[in-house]
ZAGURO-429894 format. One record per atom (N, C-alpha, C): residue number from 1; residue in three letters; atom name; x negated, y, z negated. Coordinates in Angstrom, 2 decimals, always signed. Layout:
<sites>
(NUM, Ala, CA, (X, Y, Z));
...
</sites>
This chain:
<sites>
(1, Unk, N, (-0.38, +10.40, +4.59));
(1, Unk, CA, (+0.00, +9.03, +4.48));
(1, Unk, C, (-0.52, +8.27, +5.70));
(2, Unk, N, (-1.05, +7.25, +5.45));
(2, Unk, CA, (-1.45, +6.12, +6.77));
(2, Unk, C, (-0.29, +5.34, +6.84));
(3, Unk, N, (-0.25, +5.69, +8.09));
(3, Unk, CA, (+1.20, +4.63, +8.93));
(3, Unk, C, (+0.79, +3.50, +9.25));
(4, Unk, N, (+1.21, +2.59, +9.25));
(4, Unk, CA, (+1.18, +0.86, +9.81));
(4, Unk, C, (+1.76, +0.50, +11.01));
(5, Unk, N, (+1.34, +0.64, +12.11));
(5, Unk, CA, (+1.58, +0.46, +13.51));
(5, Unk, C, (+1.22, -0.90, +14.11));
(6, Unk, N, (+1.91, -1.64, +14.77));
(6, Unk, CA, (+1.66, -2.69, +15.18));
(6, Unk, C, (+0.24, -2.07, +16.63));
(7, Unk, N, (-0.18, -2.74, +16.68));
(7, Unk, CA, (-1.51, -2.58, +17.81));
(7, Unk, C, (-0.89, -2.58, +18.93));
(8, Unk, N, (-0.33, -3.79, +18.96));
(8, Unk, CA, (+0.13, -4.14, +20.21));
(8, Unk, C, (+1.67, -3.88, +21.28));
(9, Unk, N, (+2.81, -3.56, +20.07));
(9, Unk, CA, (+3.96, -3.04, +20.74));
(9, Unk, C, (+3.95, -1.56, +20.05));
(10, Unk, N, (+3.51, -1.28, +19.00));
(10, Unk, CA, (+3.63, -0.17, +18.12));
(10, Unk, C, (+5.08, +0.39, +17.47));
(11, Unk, N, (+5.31, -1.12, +17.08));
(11, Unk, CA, (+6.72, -1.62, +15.94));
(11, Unk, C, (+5.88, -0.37, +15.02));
(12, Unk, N, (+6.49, +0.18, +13.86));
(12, Unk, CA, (+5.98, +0.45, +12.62));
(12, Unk, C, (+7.04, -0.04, +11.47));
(13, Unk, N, (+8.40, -0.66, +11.82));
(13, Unk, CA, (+9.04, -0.85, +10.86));
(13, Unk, C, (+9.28, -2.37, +10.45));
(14, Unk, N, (+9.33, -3.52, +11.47));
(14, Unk, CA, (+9.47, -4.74, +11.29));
(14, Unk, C, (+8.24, -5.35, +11.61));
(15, Unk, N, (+7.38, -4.82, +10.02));
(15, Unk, CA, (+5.90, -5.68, +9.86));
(15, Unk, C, (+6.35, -6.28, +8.62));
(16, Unk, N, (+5.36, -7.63, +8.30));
(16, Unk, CA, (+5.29, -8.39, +7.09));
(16, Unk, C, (+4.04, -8.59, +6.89));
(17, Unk, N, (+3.78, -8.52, +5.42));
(17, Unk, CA, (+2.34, -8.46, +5.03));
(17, Unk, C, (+2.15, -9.37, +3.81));
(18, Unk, N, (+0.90, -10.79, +4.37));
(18, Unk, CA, (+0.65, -11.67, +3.04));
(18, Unk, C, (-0.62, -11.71, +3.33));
(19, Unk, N, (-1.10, -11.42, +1.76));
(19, Unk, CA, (-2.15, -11.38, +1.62));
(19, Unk, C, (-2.52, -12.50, +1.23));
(20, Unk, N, (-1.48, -13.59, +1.13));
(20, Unk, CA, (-1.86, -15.20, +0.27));
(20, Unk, C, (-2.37, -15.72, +2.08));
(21, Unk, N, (-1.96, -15.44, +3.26));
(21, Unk, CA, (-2.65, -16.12, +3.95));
(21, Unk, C, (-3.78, -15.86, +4.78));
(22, Unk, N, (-4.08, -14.21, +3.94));
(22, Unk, CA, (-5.47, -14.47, +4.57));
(22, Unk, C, (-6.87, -14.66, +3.83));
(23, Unk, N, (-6.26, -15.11, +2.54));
(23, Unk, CA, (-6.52, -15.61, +1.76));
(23, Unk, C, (-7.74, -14.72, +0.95));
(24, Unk, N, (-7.57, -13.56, +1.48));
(24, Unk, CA, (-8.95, -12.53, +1.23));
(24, Unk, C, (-8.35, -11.06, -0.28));
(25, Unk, N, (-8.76, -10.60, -0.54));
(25, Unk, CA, (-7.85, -9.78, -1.86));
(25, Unk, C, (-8.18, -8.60, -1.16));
(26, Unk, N, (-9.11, -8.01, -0.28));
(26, Unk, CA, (-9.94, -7.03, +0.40));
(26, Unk, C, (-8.83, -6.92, +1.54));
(27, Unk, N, (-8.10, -7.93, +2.07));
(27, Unk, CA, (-7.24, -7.96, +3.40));
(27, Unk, C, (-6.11, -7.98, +2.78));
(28, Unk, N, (-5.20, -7.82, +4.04));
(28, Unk, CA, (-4.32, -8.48, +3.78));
(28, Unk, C, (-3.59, -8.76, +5.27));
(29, Unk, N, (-2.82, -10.02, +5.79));
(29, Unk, CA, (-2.94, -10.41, +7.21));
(29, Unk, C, (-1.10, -9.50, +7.18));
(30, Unk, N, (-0.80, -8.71, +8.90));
(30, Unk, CA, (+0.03, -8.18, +9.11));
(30, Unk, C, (+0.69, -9.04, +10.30));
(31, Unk, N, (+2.26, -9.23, +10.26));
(31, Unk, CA, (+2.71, -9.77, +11.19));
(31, Unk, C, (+3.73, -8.71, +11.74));
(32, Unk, N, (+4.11, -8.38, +13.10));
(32, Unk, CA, (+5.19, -7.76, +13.53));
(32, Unk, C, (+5.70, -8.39, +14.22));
(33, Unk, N, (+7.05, -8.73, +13.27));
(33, Unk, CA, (+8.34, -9.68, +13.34));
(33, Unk, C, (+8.57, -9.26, +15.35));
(34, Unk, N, (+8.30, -7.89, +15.31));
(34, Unk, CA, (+8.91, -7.52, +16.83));
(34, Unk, C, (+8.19, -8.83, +17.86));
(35, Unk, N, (+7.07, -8.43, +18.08));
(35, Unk, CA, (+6.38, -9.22, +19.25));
(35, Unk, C, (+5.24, -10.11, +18.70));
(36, Unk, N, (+5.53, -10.60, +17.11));
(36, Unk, CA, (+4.61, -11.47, +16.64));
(36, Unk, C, (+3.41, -12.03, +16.70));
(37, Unk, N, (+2.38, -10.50, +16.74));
(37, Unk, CA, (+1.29, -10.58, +16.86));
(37, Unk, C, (+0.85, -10.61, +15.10));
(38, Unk, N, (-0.39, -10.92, +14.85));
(38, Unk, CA, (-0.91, -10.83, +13.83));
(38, Unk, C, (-2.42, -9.90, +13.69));
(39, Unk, N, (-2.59, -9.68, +12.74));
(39, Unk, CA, (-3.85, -9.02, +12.57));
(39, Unk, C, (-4.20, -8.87, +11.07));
(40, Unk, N, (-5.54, -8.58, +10.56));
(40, Unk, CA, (-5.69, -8.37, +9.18));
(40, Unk, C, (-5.99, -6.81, +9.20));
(41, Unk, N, (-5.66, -6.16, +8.07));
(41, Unk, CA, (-5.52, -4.44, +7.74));
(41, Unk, C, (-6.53, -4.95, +6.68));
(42, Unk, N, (-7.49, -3.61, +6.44));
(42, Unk, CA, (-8.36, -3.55, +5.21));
(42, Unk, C, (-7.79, -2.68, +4.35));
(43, Unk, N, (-7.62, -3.16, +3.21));
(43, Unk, CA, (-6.47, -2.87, +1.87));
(43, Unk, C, (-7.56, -1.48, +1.28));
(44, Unk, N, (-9.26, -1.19, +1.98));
(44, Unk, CA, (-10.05, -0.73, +0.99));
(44, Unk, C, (-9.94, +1.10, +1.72));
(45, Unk, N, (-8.85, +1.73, +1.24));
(45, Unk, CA, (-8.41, +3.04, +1.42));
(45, Unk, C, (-9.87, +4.09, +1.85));
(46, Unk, N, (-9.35, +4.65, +2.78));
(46, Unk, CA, (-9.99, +5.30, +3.78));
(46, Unk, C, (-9.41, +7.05, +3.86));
(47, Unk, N, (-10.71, +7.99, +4.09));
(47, Unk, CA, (-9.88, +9.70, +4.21));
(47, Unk, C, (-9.44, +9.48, +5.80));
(48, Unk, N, (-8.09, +9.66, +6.04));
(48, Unk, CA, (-7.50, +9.81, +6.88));
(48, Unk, C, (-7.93, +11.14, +8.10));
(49, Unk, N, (-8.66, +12.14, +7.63));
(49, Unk, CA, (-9.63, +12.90, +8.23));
(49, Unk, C, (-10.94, +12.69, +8.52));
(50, Unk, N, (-11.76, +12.17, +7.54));
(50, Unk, CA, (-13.30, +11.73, +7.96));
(50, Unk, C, (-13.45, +10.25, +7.80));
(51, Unk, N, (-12.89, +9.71, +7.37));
(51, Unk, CA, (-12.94, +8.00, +7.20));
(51, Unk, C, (-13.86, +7.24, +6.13));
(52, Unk, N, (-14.60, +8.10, +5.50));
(52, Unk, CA, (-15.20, +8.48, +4.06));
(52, Unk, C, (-14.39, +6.99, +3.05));
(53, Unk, N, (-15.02, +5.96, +2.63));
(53, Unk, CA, (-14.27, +5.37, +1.45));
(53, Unk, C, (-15.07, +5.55, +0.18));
(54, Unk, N, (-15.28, +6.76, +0.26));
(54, Unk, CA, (-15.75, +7.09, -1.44));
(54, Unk, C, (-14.83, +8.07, -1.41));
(55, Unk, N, (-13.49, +7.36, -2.08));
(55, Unk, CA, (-12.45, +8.04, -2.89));
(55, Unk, C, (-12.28, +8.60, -4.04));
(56, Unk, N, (-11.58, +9.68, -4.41));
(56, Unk, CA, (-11.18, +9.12, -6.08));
(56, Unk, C, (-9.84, +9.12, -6.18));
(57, Unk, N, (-9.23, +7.97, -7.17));
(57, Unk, CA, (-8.13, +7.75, -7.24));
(57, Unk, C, (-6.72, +8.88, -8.45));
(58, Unk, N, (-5.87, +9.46, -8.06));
(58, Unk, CA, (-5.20, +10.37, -8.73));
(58, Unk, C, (-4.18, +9.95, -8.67));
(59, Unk, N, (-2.91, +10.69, -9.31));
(59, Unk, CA, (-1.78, +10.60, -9.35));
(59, Unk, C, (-1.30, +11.90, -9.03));
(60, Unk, N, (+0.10, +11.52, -8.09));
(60, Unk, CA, (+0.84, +12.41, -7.65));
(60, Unk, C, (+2.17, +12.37, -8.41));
(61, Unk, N, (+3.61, +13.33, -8.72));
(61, Unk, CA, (+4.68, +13.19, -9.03));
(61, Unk, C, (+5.41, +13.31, -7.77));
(62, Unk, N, (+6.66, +12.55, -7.94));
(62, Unk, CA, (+8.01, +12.52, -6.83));
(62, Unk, C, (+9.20, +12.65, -7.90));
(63, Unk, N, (+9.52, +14.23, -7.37));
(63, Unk, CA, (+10.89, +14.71, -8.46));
(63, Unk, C, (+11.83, +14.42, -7.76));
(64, Unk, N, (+12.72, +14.68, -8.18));
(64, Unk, CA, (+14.11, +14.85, -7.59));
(64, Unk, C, (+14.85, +15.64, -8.15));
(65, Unk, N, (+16.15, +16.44, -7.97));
(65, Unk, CA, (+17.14, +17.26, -8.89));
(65, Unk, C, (+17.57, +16.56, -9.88));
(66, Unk, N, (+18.06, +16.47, -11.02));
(66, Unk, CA, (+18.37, +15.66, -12.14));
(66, Unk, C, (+20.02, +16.21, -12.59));
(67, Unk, N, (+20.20, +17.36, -12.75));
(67, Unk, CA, (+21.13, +18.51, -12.98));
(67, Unk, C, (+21.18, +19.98, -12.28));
(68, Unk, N, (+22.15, +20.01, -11.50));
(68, Unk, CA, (+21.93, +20.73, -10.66));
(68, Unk, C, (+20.42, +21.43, -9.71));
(69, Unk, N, (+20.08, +22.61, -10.09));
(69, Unk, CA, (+18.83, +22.91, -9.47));
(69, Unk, C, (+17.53, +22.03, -10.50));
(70, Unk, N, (+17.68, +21.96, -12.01));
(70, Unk, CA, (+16.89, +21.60, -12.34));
(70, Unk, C, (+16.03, +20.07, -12.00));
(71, Unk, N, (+14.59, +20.65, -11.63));
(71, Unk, CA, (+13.42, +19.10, -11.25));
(71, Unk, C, (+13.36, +18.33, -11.83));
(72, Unk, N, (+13.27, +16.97, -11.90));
(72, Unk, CA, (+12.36, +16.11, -13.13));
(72, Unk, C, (+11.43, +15.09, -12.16));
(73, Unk, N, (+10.49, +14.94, -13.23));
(73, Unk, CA, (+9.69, +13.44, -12.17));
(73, Unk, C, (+10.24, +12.37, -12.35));
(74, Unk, N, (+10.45, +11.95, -11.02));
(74, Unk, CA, (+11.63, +10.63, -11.06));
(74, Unk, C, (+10.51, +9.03, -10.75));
(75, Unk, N, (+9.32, +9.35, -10.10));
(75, Unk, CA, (+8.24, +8.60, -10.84));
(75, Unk, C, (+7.06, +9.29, -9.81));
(76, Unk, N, (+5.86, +8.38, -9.96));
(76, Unk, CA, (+4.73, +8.42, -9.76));
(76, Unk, C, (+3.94, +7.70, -8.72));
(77, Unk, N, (+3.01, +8.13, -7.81));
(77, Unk, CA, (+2.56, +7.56, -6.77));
(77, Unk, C, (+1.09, +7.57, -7.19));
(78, Unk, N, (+0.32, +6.93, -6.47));
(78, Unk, CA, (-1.23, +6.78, -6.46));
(78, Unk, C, (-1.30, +7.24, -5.29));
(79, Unk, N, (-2.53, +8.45, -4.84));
(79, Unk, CA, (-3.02, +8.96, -3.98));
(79, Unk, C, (-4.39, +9.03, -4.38));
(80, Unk, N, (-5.50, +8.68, -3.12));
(80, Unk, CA, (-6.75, +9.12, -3.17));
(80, Unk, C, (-6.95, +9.68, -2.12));
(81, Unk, N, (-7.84, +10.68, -2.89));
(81, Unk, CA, (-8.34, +12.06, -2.50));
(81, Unk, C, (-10.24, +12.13, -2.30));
(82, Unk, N, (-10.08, +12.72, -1.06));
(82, Unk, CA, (-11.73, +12.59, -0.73));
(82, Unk, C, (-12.60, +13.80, -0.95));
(83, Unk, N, (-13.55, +13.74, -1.89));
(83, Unk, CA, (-14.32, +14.76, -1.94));
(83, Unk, C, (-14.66, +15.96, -1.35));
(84, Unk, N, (-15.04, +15.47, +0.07));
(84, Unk, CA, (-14.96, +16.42, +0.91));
(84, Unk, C, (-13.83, +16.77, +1.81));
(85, Unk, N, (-12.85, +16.80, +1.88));
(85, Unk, CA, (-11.71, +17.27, +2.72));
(85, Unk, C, (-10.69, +17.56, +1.56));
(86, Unk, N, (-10.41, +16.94, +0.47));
(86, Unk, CA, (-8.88, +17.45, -0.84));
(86, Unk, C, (-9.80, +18.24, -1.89));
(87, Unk, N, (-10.70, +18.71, -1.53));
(87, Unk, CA, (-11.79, +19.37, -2.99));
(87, Unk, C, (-10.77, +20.08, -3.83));
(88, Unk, N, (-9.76, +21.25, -3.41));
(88, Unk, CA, (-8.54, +21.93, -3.79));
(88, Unk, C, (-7.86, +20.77, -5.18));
(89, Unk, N, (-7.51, +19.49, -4.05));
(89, Unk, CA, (-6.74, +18.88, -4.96));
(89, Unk, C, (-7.26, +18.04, -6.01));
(90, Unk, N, (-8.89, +17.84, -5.20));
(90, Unk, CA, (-9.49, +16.83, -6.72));
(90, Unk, C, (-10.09, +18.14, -7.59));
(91, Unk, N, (-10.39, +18.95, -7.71));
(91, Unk, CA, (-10.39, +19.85, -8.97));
(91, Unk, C, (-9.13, +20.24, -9.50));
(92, Unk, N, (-7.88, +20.21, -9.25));
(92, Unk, CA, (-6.89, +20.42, -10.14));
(92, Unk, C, (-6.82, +19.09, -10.85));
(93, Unk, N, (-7.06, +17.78, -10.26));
(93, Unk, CA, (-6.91, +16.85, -11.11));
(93, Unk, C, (-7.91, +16.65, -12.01));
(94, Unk, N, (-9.03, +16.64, -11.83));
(94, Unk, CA, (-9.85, +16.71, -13.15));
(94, Unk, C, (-9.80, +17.90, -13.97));
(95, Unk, N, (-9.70, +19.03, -13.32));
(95, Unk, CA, (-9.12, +20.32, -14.68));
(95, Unk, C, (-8.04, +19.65, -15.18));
(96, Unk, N, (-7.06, +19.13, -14.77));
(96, Unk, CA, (-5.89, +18.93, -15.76));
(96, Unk, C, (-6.21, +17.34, -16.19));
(97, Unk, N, (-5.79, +16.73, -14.99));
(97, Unk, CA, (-5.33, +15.01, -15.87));
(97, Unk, C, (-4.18, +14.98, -15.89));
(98, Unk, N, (-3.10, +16.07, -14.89));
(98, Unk, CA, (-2.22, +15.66, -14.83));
(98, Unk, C, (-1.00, +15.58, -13.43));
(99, Unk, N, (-0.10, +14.89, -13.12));
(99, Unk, CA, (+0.16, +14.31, -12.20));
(99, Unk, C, (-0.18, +16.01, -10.74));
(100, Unk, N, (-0.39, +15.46, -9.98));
(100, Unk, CA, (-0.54, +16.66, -9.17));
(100, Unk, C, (+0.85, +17.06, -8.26));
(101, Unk, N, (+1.08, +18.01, -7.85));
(101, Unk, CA, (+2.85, +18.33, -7.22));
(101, Unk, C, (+2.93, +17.52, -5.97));
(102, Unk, N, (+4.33, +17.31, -6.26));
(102, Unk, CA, (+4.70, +16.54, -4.71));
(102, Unk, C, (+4.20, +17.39, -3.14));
(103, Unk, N, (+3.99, +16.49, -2.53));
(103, Unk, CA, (+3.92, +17.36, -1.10));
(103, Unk, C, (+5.15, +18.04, -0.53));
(104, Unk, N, (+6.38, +17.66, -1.19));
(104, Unk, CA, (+7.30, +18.53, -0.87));
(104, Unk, C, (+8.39, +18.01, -1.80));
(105, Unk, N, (+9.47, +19.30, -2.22));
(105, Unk, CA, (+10.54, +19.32, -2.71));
(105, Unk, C, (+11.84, +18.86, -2.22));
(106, Unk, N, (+12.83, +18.51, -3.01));
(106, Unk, CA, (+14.09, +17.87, -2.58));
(106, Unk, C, (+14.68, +19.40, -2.22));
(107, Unk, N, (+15.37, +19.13, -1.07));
(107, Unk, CA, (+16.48, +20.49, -0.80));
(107, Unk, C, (+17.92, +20.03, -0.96));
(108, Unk, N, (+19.28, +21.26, -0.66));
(108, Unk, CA, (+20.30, +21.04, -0.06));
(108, Unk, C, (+20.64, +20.76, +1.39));
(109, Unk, N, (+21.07, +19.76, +1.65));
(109, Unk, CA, (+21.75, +19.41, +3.25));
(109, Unk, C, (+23.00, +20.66, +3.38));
(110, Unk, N, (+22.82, +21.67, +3.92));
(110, Unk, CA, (+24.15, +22.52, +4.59));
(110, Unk, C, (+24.71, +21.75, +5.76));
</sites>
């Protein structure tokens, strides 16, 4: 996952993001409410290992327990996956076509 860090205080939680004022569909302008700097983020997804934007776009599932131990998919995320670094995960998605497993399971809190 790419985190959203302010540049300048490195807020990551009290940012706001409009893309109506930077008037671009490619951007979108970031404000952190903290120390109210601004900046524009490029919306055009990047491999977080090689920086590669020739993606392909997949779907992931996010289960949760439903009844006791039993899983269900409680919905669906968009993840892209880069040729050269997820090869593992982009051939299960084109063998199947279907949602690929969460990166991790719900547990019990003891």
């Amino acid at each position: 996952m790419n985190e959203i860090v302010c540049p300048n205080c490195g807020e990551d939680e009290n940012l706001k993001g409009d893309s109506k004022e930077s008037g671009n569909t490619e951007k979108v302008t970031v404000i952190c409410e903290t120390c109210e700097m601004k900046w524009e983020r490029n919306l055009t997804p990047k491999c977080p290992s090689c920086a590669s934007e020739d993606l392909r776009t997949a779907v992931r599932s996010i289960v949760d327990k439903s009844r006791g131990t039993q899983l269900s998919i409680q919905s669906l995320t968009v993840v892209y996956l880069c040729p050269e670094c997820d090869v593992e995960e982009l051939i299960a998605w084109n063998q199947s076509n279907t949602p690929l497993p969460p990166y991790e399971l719900p547990y019990d809190i003891e």
